[in-house]
C-alpha positions in Angstrom: 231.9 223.6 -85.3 228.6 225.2 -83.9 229.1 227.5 -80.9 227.0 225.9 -78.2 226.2 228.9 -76.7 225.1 230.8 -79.7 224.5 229.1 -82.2 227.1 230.4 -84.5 228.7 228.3 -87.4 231.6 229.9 -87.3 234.7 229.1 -84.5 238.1 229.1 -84.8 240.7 226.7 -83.4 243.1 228.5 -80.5 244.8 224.9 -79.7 245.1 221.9 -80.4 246.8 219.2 -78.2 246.6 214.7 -78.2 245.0 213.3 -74.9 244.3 210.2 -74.3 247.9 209.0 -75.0 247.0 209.9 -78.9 243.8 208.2 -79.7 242.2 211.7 -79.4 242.6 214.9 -79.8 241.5 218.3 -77.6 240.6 221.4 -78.9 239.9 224.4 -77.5 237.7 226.9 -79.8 236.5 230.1 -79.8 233.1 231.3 -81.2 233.5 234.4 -84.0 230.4 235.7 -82.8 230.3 235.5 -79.0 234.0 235.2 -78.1 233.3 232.3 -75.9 235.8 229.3 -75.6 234.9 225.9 -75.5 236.1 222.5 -76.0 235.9 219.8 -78.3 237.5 216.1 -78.7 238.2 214.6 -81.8 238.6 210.5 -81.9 238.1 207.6 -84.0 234.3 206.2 -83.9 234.9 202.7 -83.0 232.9 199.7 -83.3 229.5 199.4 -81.2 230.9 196.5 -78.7 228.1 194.2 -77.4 228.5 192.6 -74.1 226.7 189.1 -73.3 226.0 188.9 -69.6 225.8 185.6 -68.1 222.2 185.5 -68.0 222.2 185.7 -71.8 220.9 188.9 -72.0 223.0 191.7 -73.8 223.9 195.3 -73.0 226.3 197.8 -75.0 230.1 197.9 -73.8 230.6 200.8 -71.4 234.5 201.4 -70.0 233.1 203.5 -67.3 231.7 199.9 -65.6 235.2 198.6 -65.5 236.6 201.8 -64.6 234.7 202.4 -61.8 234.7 198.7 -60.4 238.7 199.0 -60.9 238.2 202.4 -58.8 236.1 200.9 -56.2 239.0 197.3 -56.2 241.8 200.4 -55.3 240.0 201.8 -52.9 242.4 202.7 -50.2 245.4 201.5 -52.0 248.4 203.6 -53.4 247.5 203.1 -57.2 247.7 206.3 -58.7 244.3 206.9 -61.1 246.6 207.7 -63.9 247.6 204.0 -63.8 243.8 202.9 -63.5 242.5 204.9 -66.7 246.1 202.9 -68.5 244.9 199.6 -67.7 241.0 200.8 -68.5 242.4 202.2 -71.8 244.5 198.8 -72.4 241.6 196.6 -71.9 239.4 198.9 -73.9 241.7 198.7 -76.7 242.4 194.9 -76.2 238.5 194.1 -76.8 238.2 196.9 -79.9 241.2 195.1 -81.7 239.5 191.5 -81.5 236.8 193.0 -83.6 233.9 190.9 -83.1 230.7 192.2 -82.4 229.6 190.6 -79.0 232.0 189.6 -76.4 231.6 187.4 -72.7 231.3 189.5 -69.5 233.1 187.0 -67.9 236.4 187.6 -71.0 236.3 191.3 -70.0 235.8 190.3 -66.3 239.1 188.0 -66.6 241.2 190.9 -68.3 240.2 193.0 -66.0 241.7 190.2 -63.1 244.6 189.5 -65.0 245.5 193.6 -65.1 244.7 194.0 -61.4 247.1 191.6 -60.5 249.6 193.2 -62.1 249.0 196.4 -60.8 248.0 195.7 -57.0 247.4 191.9 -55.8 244.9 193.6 -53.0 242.9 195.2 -55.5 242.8 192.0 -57.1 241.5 189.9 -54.1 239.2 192.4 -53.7 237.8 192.2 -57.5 238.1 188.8 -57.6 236.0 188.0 -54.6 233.2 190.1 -56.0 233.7 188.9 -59.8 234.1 185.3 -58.5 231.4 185.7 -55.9 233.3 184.1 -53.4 230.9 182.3 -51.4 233.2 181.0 -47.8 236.3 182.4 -46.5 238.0 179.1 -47.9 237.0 180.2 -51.2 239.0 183.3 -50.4 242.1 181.6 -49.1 242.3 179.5 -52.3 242.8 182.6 -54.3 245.2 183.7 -52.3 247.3 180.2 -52.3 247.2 180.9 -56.0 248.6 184.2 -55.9 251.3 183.0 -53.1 252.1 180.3 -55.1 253.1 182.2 -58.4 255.2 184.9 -56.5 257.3 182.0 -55.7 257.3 180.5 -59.1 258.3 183.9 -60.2 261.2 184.4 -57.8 
């Protein structure tokens, strides 16, 4: 690996450790020449993922989108971010083990529902009524009925 600072071909390992619950690995390295440290990831290069908006028009998949709209659902609420980058890394891994090419917005957008409720029914809501566009509060209260009405089925 090149030293980024110098240029130098030559670094060394000093440690080497899995992140990313072992679909990566981290390594620190040290330049022969300079003596800097620096760090480098090593993970599988997956498939280029395209995702087909409801317009029609097509962007490439980017798993910072649905973490950061899952961040901005659990806003305020005790979810822990360790539990958001889980179900970011779930539903990143779900869509790369379909392996197709292209996949619906609104498929990653109902993933993305079907985690949050698991993980905090607020959060949820608060997806849902941006995802869904909720146009009326009685749009709203309809999606709450439904989540009432399968904690009771579940009990």
């Amino acid at each position: 690996m090149r030293c980024p600072f110098c240029e130098n071909p030559d670094t060394k390992v000093i440690d080497s450790r899995p992140t990313e619950e072992g679909h990566a690995i981290r390594r620190r390295r040290e330049c022969d020449n300079c003596n800097k440290r620096f760090t480098t990831y090593e993970k599988v290069e997956e498939m280029l993922l395209m995702v087909v908006k409801k317009d029609g028009g097509r962007e490439v998949f980017d798993r910072n989108k649905i973490l950061n709209g899952i961040i901005k659902a659990c806003e305020k609420r005790p979810v822990p971010m360790l539990e958001i980058e889980k179900v970011v890394n779930e539903i990143e891994r779900g869509l790369n083990n379909l392996m197709e090419k292209e996949v619906q917005s609104e498929f990653i957008g109902e993933l993305i529902m079907e985690q949050l409720k698991k993980l905090d029914e607020v959060a949820y809501v608060r997806f849902a009524s941006v995802y869904r566009q909720f146009t009326d509060v009685n749009t709203f209260v309809s999606e709450i009925e439904k989540l009432l009405d399968n904690g009771k089925r579940l009990k």
